[in-house]
C-alpha positions as a LaTeX table, in Angstrom:
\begin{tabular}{lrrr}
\hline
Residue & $x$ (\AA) & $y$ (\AA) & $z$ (\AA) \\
\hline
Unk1 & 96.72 & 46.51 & 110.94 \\
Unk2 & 93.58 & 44.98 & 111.91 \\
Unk3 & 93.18 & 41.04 & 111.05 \\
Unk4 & 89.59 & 42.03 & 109.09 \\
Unk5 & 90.79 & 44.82 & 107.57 \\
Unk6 & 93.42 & 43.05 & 106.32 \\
Unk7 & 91.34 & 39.61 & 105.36 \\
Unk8 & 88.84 & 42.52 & 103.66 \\
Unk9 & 91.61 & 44.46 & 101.58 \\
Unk10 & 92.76 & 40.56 & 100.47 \\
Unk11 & 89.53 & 39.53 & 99.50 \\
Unk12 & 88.57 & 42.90 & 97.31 \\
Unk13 & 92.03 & 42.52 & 94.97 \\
Unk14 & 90.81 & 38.53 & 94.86 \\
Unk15 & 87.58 & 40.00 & 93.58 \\
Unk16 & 89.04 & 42.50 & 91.39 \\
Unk17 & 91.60 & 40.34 & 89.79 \\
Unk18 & 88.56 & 38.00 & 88.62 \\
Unk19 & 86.88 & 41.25 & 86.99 \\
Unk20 & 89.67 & 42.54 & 85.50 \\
Unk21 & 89.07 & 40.57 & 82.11 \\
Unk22 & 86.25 & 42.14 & 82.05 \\
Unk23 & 87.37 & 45.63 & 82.23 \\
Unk24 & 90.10 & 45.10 & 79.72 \\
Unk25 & 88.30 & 43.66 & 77.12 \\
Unk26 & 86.44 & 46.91 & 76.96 \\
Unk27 & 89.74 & 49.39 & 76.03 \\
Unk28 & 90.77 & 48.28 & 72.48 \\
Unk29 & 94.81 & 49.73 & 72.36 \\
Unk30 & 96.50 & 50.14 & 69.23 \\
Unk31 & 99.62 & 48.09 & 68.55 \\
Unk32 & 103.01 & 51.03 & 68.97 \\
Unk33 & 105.12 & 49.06 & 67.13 \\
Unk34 & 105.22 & 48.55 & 63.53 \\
Unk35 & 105.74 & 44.23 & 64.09 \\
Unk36 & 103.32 & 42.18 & 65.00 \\
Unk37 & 104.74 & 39.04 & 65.64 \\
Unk38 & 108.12 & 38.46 & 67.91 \\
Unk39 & 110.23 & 37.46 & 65.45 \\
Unk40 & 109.87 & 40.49 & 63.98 \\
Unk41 & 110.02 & 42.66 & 67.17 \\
Unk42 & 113.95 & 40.37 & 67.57 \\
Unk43 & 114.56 & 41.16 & 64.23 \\
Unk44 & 114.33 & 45.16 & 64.93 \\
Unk45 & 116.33 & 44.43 & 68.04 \\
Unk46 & 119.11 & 43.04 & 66.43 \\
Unk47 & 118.41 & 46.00 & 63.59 \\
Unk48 & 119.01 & 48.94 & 65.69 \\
Unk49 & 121.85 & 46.84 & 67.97 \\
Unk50 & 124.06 & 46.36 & 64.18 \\
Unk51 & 123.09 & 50.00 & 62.91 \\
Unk52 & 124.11 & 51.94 & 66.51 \\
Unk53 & 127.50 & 49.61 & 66.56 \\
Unk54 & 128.21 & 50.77 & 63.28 \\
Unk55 & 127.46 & 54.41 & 64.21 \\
Unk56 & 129.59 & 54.18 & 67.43 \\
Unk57 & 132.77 & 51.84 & 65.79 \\
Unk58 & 133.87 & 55.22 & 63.65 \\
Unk59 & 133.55 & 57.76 & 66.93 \\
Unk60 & 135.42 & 55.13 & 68.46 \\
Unk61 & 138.30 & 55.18 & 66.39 \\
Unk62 & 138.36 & 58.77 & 66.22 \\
Unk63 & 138.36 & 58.76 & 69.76 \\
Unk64 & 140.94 & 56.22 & 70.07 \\
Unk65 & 143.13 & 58.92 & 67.47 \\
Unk66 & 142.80 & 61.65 & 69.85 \\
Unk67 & 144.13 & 59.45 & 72.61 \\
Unk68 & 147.33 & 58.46 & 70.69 \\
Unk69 & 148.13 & 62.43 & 69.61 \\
Unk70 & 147.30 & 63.51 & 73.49 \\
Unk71 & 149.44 & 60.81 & 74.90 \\
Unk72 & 152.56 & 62.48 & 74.92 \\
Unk73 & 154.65 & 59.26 & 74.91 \\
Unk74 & 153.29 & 57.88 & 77.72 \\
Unk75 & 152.90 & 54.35 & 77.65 \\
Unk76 & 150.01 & 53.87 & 80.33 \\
Unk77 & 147.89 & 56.23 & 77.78 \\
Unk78 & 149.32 & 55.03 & 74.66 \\
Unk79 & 148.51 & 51.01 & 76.13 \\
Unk80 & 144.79 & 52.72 & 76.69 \\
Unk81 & 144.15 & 54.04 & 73.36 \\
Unk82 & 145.79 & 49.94 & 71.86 \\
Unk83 & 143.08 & 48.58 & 74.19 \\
Unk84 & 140.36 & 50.82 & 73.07 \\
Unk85 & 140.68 & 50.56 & 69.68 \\
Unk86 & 141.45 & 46.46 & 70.06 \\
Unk87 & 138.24 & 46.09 & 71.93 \\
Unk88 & 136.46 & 48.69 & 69.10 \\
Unk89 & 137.54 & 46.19 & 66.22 \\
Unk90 & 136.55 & 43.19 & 68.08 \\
Unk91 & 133.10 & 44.38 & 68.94 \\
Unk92 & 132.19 & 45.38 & 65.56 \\
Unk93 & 133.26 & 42.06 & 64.34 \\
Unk94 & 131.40 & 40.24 & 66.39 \\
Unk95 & 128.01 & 42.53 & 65.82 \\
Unk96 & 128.95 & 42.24 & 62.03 \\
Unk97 & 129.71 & 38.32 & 62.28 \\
Unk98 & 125.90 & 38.00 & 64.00 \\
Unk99 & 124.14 & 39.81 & 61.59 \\
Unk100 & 126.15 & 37.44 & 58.83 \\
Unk101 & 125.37 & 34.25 & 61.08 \\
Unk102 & 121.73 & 34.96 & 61.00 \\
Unk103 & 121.25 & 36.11 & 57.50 \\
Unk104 & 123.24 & 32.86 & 56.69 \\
Unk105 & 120.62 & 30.84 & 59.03 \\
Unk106 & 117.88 & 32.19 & 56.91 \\
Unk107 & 118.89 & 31.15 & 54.02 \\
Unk108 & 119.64 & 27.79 & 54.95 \\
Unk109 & 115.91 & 27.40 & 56.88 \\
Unk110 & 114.21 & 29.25 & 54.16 \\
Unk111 & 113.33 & 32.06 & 56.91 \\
\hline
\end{tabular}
């Protein structure tokens, strides 16, 4: 590439960078989310991350059942389904011991 070609292309996004707050002040966009302040926004996070954990736990388990009746005695399958469902229970505890730790923070804040 050319050296003023390239000092040109540099010195038009300088230029344009400057006039952008210009630009965007003009397109008003409507907030998507129904929050408006990040706490909020967190808040919905940690929401939907509790509510799909306590969707998933069940499937899990039931999962976890199927592996047991298909394992046929085996112990490498029957030491996969004790793992599965070990690491099921411990992962809802610790989404349902969060959502307890924060409501408890709350309360103690005055949040």
């Amino acid at each position: 590439m050319k050296p003023h070609l390239f000092k040109k292309i540099i010195l038009s996004i300088i230029l344009l960078s400057f006039s952008t707050p210009f630009f965007v002040k003009a397109i008003a966009l409507p907030n998507p989310l129904e929050w408006d302040t990040i706490e909020e926004v967190i808040e919905g996070i940690i929401d939907f991350i509790f509510w799909a954990a306590v969707a998933i736990a069940p499937l899990m388990i039931i999962i976890t059942g199927a592996y047991f009746l298909t394992s046929g005695g085996n112990p490498e399958k029957v030491r996969k389904a004790k793992d599965i469902i070990l690491w099921t229970v411990v992962g809802l505890t610790i989404v349902l011991l969060a959502k307890g730790i924060i409501s408890v923070v709350k309360q103690i804040i005055g949040g």
